[in-house]
PyMOL CGO cylinders between C-alpha atoms (Angstrom):
from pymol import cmd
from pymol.cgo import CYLINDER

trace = [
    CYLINDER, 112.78, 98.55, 95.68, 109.43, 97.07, 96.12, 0.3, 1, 1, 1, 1, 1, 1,
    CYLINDER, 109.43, 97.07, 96.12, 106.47, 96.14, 93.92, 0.3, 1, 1, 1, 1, 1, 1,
    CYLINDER, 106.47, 96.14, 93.92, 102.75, 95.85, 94.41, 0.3, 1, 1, 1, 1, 1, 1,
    CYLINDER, 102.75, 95.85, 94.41, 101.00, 94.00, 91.91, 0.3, 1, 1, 1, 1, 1, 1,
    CYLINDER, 101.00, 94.00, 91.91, 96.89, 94.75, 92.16, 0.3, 1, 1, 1, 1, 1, 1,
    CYLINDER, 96.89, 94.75, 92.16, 94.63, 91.84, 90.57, 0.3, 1, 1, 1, 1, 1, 1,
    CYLINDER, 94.63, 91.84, 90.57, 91.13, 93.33, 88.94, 0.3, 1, 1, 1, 1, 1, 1,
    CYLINDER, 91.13, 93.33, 88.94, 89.85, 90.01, 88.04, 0.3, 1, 1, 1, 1, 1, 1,
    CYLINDER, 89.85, 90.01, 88.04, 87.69, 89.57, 84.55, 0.3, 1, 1, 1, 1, 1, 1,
    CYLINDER, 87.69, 89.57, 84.55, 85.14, 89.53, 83.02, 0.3, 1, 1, 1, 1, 1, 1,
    CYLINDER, 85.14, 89.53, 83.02, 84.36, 93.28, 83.96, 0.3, 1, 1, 1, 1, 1, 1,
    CYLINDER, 84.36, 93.28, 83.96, 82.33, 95.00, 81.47, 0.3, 1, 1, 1, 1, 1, 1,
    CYLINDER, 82.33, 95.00, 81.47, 83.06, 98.30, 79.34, 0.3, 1, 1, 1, 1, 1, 1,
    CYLINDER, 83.06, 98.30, 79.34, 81.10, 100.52, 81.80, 0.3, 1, 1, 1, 1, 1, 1,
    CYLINDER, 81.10, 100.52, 81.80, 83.53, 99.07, 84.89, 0.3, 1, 1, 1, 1, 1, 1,
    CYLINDER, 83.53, 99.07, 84.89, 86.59, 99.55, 82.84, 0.3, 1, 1, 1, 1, 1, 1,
    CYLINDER, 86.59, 99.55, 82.84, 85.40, 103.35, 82.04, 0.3, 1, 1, 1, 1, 1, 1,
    CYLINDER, 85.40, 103.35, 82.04, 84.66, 104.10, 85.71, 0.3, 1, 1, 1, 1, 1, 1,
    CYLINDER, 84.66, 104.10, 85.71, 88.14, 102.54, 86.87, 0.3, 1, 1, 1, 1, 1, 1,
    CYLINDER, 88.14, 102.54, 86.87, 90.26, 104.89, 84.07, 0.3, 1, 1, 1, 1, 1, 1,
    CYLINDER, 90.26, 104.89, 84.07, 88.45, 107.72, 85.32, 0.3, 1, 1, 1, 1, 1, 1,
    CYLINDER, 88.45, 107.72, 85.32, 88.78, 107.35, 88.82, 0.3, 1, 1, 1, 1, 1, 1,
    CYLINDER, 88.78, 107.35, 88.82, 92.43, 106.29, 87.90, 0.3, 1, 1, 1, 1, 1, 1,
    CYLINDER, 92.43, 106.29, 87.90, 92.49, 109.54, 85.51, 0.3, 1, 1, 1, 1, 1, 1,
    CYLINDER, 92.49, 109.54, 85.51, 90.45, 112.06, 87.26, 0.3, 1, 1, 1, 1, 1, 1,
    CYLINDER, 90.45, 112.06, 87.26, 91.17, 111.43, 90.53, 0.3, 1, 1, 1, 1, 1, 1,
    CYLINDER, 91.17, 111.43, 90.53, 93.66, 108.77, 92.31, 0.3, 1, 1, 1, 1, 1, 1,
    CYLINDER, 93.66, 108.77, 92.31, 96.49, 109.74, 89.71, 0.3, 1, 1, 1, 1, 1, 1,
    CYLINDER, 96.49, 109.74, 89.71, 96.38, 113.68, 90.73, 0.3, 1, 1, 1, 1, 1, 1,
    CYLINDER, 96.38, 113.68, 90.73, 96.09, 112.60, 94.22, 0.3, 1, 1, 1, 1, 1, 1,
    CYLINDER, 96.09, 112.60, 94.22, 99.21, 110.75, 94.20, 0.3, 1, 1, 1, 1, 1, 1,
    CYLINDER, 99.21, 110.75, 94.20, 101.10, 113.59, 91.95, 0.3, 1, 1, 1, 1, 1, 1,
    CYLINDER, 101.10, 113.59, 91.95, 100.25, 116.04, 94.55, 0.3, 1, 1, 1, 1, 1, 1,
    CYLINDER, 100.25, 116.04, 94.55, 102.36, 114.43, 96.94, 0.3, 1, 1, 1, 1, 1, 1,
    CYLINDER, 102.36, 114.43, 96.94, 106.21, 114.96, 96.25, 0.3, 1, 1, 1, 1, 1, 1,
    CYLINDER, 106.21, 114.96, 96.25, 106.79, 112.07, 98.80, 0.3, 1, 1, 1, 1, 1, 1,
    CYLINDER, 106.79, 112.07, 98.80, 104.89, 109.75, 96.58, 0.3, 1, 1, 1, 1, 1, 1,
    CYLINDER, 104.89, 109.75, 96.58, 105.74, 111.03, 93.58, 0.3, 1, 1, 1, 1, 1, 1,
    CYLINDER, 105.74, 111.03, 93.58, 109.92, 111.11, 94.06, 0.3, 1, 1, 1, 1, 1, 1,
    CYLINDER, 109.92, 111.11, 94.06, 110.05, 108.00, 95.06, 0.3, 1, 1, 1, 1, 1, 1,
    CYLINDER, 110.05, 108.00, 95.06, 107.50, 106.01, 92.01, 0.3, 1, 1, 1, 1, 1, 1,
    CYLINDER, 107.50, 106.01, 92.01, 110.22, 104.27, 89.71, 0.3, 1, 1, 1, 1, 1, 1,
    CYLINDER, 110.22, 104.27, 89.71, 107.61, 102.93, 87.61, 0.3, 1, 1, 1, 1, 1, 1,
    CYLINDER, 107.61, 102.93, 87.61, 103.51, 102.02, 86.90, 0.3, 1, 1, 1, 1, 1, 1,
    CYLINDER, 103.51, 102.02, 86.90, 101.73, 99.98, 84.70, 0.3, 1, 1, 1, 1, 1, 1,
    CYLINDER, 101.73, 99.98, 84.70, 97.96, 98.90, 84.23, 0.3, 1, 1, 1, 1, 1, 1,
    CYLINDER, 97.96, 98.90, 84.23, 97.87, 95.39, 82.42, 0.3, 1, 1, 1, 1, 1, 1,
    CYLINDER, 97.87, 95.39, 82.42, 94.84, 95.29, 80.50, 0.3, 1, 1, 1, 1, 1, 1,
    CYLINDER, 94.84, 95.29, 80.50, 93.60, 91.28, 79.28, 0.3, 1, 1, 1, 1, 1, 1,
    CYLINDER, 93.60, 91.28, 79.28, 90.64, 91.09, 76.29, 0.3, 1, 1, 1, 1, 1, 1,
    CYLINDER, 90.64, 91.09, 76.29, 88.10, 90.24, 78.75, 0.3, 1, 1, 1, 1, 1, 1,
    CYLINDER, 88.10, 90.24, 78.75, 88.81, 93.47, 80.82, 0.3, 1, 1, 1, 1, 1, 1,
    CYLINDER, 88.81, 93.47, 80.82, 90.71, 91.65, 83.76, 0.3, 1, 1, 1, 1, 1, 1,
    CYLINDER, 90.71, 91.65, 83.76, 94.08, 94.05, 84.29, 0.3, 1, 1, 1, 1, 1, 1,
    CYLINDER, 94.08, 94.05, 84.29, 96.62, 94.25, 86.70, 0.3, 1, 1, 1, 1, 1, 1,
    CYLINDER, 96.62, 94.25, 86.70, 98.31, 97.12, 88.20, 0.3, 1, 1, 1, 1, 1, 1,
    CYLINDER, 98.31, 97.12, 88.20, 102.06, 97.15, 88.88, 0.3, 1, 1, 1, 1, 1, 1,
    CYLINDER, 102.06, 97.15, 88.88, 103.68, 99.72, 91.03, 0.3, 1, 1, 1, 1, 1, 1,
    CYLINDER, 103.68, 99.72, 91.03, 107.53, 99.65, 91.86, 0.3, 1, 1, 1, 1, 1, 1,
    CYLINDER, 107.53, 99.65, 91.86, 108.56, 102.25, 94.45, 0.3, 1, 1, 1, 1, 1, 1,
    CYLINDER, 108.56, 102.25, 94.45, 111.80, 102.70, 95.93, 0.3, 1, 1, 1, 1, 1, 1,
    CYLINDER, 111.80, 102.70, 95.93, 110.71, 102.32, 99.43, 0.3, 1, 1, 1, 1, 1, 1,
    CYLINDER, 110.71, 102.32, 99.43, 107.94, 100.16, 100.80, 0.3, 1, 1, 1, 1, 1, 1,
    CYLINDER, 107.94, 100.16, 100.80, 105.97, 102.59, 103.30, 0.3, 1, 1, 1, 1, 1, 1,
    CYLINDER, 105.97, 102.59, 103.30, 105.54, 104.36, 99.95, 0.3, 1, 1, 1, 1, 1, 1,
    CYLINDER, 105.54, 104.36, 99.95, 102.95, 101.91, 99.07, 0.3, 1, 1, 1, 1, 1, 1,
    CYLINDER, 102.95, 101.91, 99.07, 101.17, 102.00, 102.63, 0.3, 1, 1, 1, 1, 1, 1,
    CYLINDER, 101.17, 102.00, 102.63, 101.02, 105.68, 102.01, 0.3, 1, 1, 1, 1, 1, 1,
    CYLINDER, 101.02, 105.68, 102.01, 99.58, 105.53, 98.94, 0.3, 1, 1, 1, 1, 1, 1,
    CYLINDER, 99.58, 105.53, 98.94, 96.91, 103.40, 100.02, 0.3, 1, 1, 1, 1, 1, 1,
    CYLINDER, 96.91, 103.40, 100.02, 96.27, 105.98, 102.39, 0.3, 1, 1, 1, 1, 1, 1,
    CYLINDER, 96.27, 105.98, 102.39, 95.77, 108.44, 100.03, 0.3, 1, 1, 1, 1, 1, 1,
    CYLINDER, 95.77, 108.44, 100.03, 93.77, 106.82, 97.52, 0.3, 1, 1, 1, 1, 1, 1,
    CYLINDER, 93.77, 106.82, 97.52, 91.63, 105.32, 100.23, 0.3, 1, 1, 1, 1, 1, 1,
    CYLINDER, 91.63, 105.32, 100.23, 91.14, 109.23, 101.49, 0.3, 1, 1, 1, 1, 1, 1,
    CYLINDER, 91.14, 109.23, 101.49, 90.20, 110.46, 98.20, 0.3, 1, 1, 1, 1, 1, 1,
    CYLINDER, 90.20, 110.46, 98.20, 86.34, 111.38, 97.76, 0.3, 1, 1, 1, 1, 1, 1,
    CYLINDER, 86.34, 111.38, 97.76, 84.32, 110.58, 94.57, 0.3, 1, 1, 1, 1, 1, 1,
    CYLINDER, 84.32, 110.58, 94.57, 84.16, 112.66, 92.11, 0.3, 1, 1, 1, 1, 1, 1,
    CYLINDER, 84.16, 112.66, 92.11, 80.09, 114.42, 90.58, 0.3, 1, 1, 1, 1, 1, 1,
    CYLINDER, 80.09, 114.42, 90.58, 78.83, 111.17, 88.75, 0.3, 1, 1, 1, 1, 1, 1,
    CYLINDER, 78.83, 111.17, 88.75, 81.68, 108.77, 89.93, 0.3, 1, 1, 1, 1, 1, 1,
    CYLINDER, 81.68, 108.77, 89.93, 78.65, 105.56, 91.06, 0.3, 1, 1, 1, 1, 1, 1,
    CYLINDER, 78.65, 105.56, 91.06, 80.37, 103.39, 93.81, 0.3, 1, 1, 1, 1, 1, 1,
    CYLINDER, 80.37, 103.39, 93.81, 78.59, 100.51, 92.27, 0.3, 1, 1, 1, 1, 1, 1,
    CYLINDER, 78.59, 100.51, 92.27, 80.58, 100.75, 89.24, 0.3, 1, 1, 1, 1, 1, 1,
    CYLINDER, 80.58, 100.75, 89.24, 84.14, 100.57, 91.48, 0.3, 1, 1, 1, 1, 1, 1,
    CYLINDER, 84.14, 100.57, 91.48, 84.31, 97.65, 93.32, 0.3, 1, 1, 1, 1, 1, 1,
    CYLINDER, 84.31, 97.65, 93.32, 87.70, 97.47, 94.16, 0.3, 1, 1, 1, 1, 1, 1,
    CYLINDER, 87.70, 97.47, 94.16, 90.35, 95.20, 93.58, 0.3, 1, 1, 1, 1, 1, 1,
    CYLINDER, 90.35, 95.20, 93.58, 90.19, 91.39, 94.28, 0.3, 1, 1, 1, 1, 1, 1,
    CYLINDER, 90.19, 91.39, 94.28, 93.30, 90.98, 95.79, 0.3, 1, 1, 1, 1, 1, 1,
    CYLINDER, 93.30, 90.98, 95.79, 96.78, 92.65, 96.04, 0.3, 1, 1, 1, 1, 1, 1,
    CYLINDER, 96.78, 92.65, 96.04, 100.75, 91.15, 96.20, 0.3, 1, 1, 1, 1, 1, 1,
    CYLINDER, 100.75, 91.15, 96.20, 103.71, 92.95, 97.60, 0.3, 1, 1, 1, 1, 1, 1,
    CYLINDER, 103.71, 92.95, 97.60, 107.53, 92.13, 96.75, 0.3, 1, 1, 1, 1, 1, 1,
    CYLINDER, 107.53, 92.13, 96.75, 110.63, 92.63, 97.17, 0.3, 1, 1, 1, 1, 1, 1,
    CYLINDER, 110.63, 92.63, 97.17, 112.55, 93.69, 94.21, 0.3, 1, 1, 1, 1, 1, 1,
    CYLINDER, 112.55, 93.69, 94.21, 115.43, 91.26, 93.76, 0.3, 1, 1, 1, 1, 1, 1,
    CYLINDER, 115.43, 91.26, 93.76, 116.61, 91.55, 90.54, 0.3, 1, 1, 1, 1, 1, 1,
    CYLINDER, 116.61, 91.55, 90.54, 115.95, 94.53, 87.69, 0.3, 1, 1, 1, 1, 1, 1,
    CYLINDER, 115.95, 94.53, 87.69, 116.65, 94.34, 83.77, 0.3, 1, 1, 1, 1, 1, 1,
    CYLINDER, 116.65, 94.34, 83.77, 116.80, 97.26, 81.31, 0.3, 1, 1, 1, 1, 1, 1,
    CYLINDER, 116.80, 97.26, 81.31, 117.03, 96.91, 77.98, 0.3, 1, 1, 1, 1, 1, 1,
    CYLINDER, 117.03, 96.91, 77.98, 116.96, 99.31, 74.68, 0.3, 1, 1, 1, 1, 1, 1,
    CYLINDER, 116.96, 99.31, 74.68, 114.88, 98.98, 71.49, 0.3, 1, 1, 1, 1, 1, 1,
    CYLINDER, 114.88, 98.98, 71.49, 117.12, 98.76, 68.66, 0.3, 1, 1, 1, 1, 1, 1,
]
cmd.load_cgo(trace, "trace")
């Protein structure tokens, strides 16, 4: 398995963090659904969200051209009515692993 971790770096303000859940929302996450190859082979996403509207994304996929392709796709999307590039920047930087090691654990 592999993991991409995507930095958004604070402070972004309430209107950036509304843009980015839409796009995420309205856009990048049907994008990515629509593609079985994409979609069978996510184990798991999350969007880490700090108080001063930093937040990290954190993709594990099974297979590591999984994230190239995704890129791909999300890069090939087009903006939606009303979606104002100035309010998506982008993210500041991105990290790809290896997964090594995986825990699971149950809530009692």
């Amino acid at each position: 398995m592999y993991a991409q971790l995507t930095y958004f770096d604070g402070p972004r303000s309430p209107e950036l963090i509304a843009a980015a859940e839409r796009a995420n929302r309205e856009r990048i996450e049907p994008a990515i659904r629509a593609r079985s190859d994409l979609r069978d082979d996510l184990v798991a996403s999350y969007i880490l969200r700090r108080p001063d509207g930093g937040e990290i994304s954190v993709v594990v996929v099974e297979h590591e051209d999984t994230l190239d392709k995704a890129v791909e796709v999300i890069l090939a999307t087009e903006l939606l009515p009303g979606e104002d590039v100035a309010l998506l920047p982008g993210p500041d930087r991105s990290e790809r692993y290896e997964v090594v090691r995986t825990m699971t654990g149950g809530r009692q």
